[in-house]
C-alpha positions in Angstrom: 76.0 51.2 40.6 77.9 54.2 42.5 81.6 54.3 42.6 81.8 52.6 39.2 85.3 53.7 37.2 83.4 54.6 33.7 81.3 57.3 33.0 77.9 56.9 30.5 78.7 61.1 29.2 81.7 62.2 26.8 85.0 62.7 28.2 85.9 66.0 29.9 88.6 67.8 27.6 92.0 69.0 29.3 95.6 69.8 28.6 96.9 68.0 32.0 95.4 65.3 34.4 97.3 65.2 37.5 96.9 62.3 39.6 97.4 63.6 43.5 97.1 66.8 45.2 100.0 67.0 47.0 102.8 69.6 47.2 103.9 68.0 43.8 100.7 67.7 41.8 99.6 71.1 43.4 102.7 73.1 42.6 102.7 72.1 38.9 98.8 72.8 38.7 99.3 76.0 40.0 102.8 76.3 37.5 100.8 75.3 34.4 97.4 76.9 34.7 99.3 80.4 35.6 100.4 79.7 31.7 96.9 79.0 30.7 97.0 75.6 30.3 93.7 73.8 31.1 94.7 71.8 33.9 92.6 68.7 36.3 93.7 67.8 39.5 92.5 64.6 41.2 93.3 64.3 44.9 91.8 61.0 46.3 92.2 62.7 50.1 89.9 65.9 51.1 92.2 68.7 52.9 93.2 69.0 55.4 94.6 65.8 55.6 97.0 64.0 58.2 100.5 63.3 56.3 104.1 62.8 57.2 107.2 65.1 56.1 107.4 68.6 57.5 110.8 69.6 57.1 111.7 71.6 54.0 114.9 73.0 52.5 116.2 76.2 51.8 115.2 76.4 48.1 111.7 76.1 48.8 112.1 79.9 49.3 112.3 81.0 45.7 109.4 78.5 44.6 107.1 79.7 47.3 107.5 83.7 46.1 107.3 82.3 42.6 104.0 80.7 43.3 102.6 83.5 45.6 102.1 82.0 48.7 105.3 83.1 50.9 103.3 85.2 53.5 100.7 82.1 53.9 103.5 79.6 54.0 105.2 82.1 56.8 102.5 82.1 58.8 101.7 78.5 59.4 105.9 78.0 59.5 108.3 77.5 62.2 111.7 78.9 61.3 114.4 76.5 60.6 118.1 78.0 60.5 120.1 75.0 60.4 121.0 71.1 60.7 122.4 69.8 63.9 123.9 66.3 63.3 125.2 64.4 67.0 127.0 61.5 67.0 128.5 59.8 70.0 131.2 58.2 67.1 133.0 60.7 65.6 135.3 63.6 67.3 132.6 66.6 67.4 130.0 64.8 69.4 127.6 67.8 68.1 128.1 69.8 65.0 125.7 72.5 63.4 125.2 73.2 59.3 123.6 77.0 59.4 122.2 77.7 56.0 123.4 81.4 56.1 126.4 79.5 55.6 126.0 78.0 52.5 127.6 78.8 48.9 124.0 80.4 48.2 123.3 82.8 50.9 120.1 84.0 49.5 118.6 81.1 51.4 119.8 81.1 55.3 116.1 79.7 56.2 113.6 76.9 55.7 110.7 75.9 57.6 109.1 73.4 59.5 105.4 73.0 58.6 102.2 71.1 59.7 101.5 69.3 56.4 98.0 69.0 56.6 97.9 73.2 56.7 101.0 73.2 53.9 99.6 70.7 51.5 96.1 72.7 51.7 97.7 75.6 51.6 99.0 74.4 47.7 96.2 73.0 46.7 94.3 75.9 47.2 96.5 77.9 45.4 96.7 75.5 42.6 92.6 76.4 42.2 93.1 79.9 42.7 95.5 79.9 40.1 92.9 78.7 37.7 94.0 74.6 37.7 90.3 72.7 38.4 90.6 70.2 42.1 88.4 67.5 42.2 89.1 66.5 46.2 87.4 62.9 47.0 88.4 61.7 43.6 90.0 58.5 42.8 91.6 58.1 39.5 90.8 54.1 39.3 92.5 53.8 35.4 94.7 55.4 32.7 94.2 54.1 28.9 95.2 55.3 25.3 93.1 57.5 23.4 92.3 56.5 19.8 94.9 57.4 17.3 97.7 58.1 20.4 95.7 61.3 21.3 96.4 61.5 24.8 94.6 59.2 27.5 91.6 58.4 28.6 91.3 58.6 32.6 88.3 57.2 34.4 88.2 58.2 38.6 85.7 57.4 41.4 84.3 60.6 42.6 81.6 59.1 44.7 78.8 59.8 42.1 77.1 57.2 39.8 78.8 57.2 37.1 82.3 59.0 38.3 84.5 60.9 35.6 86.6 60.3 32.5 88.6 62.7 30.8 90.7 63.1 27.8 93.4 64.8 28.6 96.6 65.3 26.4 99.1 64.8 29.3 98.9 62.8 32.4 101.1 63.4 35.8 101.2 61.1 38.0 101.9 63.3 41.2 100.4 60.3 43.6 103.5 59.5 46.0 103.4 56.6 47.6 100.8 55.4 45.2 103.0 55.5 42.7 100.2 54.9 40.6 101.3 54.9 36.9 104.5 53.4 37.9 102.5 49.9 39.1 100.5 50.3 35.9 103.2 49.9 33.5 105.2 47.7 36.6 108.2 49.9 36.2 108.7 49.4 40.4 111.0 46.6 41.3 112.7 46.1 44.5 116.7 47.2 45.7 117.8 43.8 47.2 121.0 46.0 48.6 118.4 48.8 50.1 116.4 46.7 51.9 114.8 50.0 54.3 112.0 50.9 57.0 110.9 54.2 58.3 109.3 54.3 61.6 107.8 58.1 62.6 106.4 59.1 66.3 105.1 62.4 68.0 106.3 63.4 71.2 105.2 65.7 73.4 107.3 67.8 76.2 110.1 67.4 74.2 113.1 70.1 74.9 114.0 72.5 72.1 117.0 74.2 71.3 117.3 78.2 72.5 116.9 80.8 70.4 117.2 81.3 66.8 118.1 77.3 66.9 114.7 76.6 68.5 113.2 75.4 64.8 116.7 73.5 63.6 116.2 69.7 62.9 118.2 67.3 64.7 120.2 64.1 62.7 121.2 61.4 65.0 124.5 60.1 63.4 124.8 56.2 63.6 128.4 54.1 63.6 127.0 52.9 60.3 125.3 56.0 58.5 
């Protein structure tokens, strides 16, 4: 029957099975394989994909030199000097943070990104760097290997008998999914963080002038 979670060959052999190929799961792919580790990565999604959360931080910077990929990440980028927080509640109605600014001044940029191009960006990095993708690929279970030698992991690749393999470590880079952390129902809810995120696109919508066209914009509530 296709899409079943087991797989009628041996187990594929690997040092780490990451679960997710996003900028998490492909950075340390990319971080681990570069030391010759023999590393898996199963990304459910096929890049590009559409995802939310585009603004990144100063120390990205370093990491994306480290990893080899500054120029590519600089050309899909938008420049982003600075924080702008406005607030019709306190004294400074409107009050920028530049980064140049800051203790570290190594860092006085960051960028603002389409994630679809960033996160396929890392992931194909994470295969250059020698880590194997499997895109399309559902990791469906996680289970001790005999004698606590690693785990077994069994994903839906769309064939007939999808994939296991034994693999001595297993990262769960999944997000959202949080996938290991509903296996072993380590997730419980904050009764006093009861929160919501809404997100919307907008078109036409004025940006600042010049070097603070890229800078992100914090509406400051009475209450946080």
């Amino acid at each position: 029957m296709a899409g079943t979670t087991g797989s009628s060959g041996p187990a594929e052999e690997c040092d780490v099975l990451i679960i997710g190929g996003g900028p998490a799961g492909s950075t340390a792919a990319a971080l681990l394989a570069k030391r010759g580790h023999r590393v898996v990565v199963a990304e459910k999604d096929r890049h590009p994909r559409f995802h939310i959360g585009e603004s990144l931080l100063p120390a990205n910077l370093p990491l994306f030199e480290r990893l080899g990929i500054a120029d590519e990440i600089r050309a899909i980028g938008m420049v982003k000097r600075g924080v702008q927080f406005v607030s019709p509640w306190h004294e400074n109605i409107s009050q920028t943070f530049a980064f140049k600014d800051a203790w570290d001044k190594t860092m006085p940029y960051a960028y603002q990104v389409r994630r679809s191009e960033f996160d396929k960006v890392l992931l194909h990095n994470a295969a250059r760097s020698g880590a194997i993708v499997h895109e399309g690929c559902r990791v469906r279970s996680v289970v001790d290997a005999p004698a606590d030698a690693g785990a077994l992991v069994h994903a839906d690749d769309g064939s007939e008998t999808g994939r296991t393999w034994h693999a001595r470590y297993v990262m769960d880079a999944s997000g959202r999914d949080t996938f290991m952390g509903n296996r072993e129902h380590m997730k419980y809810r904050n009764p006093r963080h009861n929160s919501a995120s809404l997100y919307a696109h907008f078109r036409g919508a004025i940006r600042q002038e010049g070097e603070a066209e890229g800078d992100i914009s914090i509406f400051w509530f009475q209450h946080g």
